[in-house]
TIGUMAR-542450 format. One record per atom (N, C-alpha, C, O): residue in one letter; atom name; x, y, z. Coordinates in nm, 2 decimals. Atoms other than C-alpha are relative to their C-alpha. Example, Ala and Ser with C-alpha at 12.3 -4.5 7.8 and 13.67 -1.06 7.14 Angstrom:
a,N,0.09,-0.12,0.00 .
a,CA,1.23,-0.45,0.78 .
a,C,0.09,0.12,0.00 .
a,O,0.19,0.12,0.07 .
s,N,-0.09,-0.11,0.00 .
s,CA,1.37,-0.11,0.71 .
s,C,-0.08,0.11,0.08 .
s,O,-0.03,0.22,0.09 .
This chain:
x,N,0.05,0.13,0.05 .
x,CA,11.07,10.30,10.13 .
x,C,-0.15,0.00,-0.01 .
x,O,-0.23,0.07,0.06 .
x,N,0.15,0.01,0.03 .
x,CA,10.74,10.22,10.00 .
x,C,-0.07,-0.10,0.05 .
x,O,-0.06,-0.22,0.02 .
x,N,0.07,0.17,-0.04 .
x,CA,10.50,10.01,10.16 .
x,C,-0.06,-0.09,-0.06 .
x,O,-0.12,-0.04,-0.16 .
x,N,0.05,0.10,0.12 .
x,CA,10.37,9.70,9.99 .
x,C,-0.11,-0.09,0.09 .
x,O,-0.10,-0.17,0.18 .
x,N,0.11,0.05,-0.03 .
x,CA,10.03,9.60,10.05 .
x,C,0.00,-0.13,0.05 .
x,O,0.11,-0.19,0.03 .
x,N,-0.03,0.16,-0.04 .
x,CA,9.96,9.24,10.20 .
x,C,-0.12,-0.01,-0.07 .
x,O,-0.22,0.06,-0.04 .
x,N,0.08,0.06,0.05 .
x,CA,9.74,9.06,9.95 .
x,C,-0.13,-0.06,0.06 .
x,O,-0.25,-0.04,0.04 .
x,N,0.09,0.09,-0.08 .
x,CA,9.60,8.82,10.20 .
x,C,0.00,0.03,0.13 .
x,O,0.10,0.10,0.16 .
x,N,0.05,-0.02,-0.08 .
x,CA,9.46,8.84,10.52 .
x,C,0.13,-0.09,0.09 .
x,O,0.17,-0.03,0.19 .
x,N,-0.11,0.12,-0.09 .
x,CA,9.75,8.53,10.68 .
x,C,0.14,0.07,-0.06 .
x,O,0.22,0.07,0.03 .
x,N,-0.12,-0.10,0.02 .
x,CA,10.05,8.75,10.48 .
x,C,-0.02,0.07,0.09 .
x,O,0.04,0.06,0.20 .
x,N,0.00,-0.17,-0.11 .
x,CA,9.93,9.09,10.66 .
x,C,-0.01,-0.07,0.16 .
x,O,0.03,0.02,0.25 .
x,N,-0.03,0.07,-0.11 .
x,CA,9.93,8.87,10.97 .
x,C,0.14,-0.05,0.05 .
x,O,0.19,-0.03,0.16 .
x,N,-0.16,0.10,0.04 .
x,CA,10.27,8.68,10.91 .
x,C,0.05,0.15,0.04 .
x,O,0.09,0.16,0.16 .
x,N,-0.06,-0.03,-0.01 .
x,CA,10.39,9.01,10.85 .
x,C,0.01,0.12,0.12 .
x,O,0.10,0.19,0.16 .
x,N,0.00,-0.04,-0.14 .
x,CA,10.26,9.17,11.14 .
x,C,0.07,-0.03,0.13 .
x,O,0.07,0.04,0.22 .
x,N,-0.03,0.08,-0.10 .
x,CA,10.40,8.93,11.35 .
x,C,0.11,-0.03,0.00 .
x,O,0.18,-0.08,0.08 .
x,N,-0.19,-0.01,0.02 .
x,CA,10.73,8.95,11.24 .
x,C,0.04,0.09,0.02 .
x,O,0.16,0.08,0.04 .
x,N,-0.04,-0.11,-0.05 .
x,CA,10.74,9.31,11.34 .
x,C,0.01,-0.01,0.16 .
x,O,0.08,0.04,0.24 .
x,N,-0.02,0.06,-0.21 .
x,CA,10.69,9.17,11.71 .
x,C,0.08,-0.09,0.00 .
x,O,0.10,-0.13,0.11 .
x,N,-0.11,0.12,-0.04 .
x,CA,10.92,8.91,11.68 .
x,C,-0.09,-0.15,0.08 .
x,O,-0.03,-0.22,0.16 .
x,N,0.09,0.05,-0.07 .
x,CA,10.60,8.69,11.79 .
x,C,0.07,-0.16,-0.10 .
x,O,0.13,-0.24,-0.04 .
x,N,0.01,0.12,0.09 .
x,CA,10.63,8.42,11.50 .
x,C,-0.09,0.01,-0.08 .
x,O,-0.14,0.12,-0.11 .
x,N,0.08,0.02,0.17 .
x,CA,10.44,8.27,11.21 .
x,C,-0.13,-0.03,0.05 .
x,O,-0.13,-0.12,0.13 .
x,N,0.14,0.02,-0.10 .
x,CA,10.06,8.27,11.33 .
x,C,-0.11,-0.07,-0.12 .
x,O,-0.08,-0.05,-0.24 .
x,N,0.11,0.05,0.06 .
x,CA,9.74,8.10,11.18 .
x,C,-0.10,0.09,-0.02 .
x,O,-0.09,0.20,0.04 .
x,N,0.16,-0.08,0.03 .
x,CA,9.40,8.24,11.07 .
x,C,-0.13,-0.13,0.06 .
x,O,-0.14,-0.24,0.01 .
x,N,0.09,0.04,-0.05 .
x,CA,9.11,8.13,11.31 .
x,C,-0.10,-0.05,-0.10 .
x,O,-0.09,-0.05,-0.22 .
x,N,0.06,0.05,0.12 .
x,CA,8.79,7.97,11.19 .
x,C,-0.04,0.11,-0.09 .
x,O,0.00,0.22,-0.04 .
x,N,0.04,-0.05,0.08 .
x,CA,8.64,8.15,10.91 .
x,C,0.10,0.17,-0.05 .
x,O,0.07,0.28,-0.08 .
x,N,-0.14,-0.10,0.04 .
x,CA,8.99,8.35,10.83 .
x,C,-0.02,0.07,0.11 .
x,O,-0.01,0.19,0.06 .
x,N,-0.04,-0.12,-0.09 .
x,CA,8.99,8.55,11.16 .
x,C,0.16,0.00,0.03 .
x,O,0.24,-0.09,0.02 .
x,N,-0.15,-0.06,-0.08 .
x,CA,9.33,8.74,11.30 .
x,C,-0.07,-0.03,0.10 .
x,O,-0.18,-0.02,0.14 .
x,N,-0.04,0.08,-0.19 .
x,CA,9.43,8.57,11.63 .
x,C,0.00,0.14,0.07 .
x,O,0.09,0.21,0.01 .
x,N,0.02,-0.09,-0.07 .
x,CA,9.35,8.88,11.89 .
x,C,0.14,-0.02,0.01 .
x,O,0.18,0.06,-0.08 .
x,N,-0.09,-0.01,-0.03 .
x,CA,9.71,8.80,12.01 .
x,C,0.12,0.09,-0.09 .
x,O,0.22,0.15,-0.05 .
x,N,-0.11,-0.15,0.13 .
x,CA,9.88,9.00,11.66 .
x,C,-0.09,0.09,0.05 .
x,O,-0.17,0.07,-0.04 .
x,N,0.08,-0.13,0.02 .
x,CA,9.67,9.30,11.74 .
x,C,0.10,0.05,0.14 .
x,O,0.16,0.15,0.14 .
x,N,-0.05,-0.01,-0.14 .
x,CA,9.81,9.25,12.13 .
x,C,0.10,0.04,0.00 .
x,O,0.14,0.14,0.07 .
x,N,-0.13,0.03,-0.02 .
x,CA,10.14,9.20,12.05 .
x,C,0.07,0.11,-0.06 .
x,O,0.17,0.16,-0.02 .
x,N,-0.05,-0.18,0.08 .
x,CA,10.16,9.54,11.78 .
x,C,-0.04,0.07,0.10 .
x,O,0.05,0.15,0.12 .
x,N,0.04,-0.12,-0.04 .
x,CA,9.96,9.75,12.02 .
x,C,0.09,-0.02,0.13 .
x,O,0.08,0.08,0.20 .
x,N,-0.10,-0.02,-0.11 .
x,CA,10.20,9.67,12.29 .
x,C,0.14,0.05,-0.03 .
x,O,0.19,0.13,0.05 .
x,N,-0.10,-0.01,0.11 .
x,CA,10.49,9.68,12.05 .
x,C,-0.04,0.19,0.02 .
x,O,0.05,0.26,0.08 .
x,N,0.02,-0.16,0.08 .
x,CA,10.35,10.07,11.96 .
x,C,-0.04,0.08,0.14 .
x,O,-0.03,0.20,0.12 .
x,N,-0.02,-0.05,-0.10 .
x,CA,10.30,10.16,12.32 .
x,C,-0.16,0.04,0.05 .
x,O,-0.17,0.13,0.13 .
x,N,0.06,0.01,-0.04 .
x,CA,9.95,10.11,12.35 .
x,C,-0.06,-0.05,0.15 .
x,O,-0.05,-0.17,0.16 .
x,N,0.00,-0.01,-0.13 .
x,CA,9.84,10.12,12.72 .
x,C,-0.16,-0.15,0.02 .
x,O,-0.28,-0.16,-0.02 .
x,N,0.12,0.11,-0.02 .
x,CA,9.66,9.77,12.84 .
x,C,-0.06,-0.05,-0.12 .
x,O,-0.18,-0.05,-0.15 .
x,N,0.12,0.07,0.15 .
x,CA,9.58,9.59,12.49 .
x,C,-0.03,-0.08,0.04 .
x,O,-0.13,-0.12,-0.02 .
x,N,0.11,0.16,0.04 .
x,CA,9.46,9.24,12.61 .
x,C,-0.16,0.10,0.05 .
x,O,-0.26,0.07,0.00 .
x,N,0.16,-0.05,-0.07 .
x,CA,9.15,9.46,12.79 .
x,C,-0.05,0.03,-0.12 .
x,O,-0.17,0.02,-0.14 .
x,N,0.08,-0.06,0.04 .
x,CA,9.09,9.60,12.51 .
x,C,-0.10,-0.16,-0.18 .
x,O,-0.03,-0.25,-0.22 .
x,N,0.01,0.03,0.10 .
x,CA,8.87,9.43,12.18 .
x,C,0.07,0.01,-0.10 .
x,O,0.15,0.10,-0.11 .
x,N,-0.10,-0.04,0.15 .
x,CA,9.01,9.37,11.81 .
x,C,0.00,0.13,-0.05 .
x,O,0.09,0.21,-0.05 .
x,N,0.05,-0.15,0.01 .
x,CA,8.82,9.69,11.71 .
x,C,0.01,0.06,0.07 .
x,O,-0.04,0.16,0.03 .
x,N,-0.03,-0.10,-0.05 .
x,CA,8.91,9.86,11.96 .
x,C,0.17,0.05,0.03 .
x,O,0.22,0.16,0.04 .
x,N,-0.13,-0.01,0.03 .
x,CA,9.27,9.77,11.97 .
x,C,0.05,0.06,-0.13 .
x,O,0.15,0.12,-0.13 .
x,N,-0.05,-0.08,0.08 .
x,CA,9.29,9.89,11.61 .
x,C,-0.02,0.17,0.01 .
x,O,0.07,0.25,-0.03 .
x,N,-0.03,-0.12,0.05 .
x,CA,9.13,10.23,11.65 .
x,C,0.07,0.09,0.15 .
x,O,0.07,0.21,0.17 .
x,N,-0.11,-0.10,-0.11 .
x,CA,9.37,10.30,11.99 .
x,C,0.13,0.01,-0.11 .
x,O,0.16,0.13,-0.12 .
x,N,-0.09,0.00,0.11 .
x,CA,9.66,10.23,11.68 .
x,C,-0.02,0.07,-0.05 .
x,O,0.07,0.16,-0.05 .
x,N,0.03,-0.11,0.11 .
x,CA,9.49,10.46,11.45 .
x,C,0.01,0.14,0.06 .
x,O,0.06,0.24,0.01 .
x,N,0.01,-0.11,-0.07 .
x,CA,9.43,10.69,11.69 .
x,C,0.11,0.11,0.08 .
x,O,0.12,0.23,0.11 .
x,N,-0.14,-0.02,-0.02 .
x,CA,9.77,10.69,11.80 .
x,C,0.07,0.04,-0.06 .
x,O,0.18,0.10,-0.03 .
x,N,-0.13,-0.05,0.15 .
x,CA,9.93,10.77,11.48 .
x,C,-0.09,0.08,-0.10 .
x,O,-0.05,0.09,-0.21 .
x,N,0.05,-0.06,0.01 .
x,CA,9.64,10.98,11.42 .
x,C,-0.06,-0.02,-0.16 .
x,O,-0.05,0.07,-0.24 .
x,N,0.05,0.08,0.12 .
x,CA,9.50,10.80,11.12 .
x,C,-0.16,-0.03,0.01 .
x,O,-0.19,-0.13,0.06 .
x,N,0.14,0.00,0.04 .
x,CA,9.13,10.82,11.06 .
x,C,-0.08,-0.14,-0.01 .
x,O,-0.07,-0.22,-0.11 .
x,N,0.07,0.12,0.05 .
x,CA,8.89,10.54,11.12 .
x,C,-0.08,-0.06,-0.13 .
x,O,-0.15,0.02,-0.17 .
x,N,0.12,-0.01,0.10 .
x,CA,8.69,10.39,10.84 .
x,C,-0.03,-0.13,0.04 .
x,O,0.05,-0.22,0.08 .
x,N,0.09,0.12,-0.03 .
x,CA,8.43,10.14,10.87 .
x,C,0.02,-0.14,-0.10 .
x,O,-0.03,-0.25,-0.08 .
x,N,-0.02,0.15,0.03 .
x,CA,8.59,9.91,10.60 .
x,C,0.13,-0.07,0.04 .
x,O,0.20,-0.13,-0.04 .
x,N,-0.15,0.07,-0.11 .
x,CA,8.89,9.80,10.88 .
x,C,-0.11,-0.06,0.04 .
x,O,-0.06,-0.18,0.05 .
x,N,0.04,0.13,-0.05 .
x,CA,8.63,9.59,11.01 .
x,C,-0.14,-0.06,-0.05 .
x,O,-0.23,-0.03,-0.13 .
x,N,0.13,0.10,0.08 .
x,CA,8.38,9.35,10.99 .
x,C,-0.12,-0.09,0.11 .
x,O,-0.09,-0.09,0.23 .
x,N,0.04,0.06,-0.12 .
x,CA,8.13,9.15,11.19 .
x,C,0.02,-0.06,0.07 .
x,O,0.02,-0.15,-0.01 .
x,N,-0.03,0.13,-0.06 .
x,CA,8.19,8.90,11.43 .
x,C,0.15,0.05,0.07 .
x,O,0.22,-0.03,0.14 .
x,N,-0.06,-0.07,-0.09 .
x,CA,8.45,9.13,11.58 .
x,C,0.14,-0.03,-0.08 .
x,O,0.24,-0.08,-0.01 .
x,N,-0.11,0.04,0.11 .
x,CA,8.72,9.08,11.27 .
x,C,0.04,0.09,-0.05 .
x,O,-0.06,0.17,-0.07 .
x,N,-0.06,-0.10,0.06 .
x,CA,8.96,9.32,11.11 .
x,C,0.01,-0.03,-0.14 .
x,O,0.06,-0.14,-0.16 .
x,N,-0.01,0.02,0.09 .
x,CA,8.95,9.36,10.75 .
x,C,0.16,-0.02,-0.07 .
x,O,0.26,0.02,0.00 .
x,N,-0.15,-0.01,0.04 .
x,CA,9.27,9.28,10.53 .
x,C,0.00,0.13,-0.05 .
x,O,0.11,0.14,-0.10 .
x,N,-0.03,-0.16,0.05 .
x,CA,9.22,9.69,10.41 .
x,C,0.05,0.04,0.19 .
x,O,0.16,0.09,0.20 .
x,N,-0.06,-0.02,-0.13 .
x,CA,9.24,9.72,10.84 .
x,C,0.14,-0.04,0.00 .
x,O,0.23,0.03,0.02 .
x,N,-0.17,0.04,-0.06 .
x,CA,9.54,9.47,10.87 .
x,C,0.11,0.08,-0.12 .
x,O,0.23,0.11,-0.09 .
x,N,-0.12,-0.08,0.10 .
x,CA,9.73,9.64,10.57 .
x,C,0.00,0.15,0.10 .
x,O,0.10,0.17,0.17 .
x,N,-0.08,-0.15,-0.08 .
x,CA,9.72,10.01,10.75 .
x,C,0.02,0.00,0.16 .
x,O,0.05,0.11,0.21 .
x,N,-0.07,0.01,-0.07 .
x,CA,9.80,9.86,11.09 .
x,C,0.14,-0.06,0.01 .
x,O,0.22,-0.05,0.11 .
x,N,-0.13,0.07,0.05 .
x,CA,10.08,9.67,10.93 .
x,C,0.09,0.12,-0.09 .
x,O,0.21,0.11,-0.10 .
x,N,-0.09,-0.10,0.02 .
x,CA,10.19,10.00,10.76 .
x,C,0.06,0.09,0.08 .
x,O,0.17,0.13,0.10 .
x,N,-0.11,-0.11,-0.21 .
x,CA,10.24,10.22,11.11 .
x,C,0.06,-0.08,0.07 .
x,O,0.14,-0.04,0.15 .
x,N,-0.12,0.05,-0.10 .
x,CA,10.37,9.93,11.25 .
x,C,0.19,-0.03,-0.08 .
x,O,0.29,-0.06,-0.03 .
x,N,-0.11,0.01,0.09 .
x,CA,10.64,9.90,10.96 .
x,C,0.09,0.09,0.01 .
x,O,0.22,0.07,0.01 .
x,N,-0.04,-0.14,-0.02 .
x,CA,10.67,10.28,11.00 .
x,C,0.08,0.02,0.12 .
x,O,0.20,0.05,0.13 .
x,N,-0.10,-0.01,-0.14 .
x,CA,10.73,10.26,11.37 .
x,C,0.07,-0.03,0.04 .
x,O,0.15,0.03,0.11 .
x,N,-0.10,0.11,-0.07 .
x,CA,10.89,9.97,11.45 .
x,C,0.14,0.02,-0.04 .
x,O,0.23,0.04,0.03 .
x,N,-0.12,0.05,0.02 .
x,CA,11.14,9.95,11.22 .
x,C,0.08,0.13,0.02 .
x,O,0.20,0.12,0.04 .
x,N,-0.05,-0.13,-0.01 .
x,CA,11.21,10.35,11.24 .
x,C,0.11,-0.01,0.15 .
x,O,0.22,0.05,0.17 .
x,N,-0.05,0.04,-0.12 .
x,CA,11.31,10.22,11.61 .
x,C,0.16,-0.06,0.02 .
x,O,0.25,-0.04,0.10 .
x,N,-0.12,0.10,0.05 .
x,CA,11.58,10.00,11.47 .
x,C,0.10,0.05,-0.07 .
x,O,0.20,-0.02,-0.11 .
């Protein structure tokens, strides 16, 4: 199956959060991802301790995990994940999760 990009930044969220079985989530002020989708995949993916860790740092234990290469346009300032970030955390979680199933 082919993965299919998420347009928007509240999609790639949504469908993050459907891979955890979390629910339908919002975008913070100025479009931020809720720390709690990042929490909920890196615990989902067997990340060790995600609330300790930051957004950015919760993505590159994910990347790092599935040995996927950082790049500096997954995030942004103010401690926010880009929608090019949430698309390739939402593709290994697509990969892993559902491979589980």
């Amino acid at each position: 199956m082919t993965f299919r990009r998420s347009l928007h930044k509240l999609e790639a969220v949504n469908r993050i959060s459907n891979l955890t079985g979390s629910g339908s989530e919002e975008l913070g002020p100025g479009a931020k991802e809720r720390k709690r989708v990042l929490v909920n995949l890196a615990f989902g993916l067997g990340i060790s301790n995600p609330n300790q860790h930051s957004k950015h740092d919760l993505l590159k234990a994910i990347l790092s995990k599935f040995g996927v290469p950082f790049q500096n346009s997954y995030v942004s300032r103010g401690g926010t994940i880009t929608l090019d970030g949430l698309n390739i955390i939402l593709e290994i979680g697509e990969q892993e999760l559902k491979s589980r199933h």
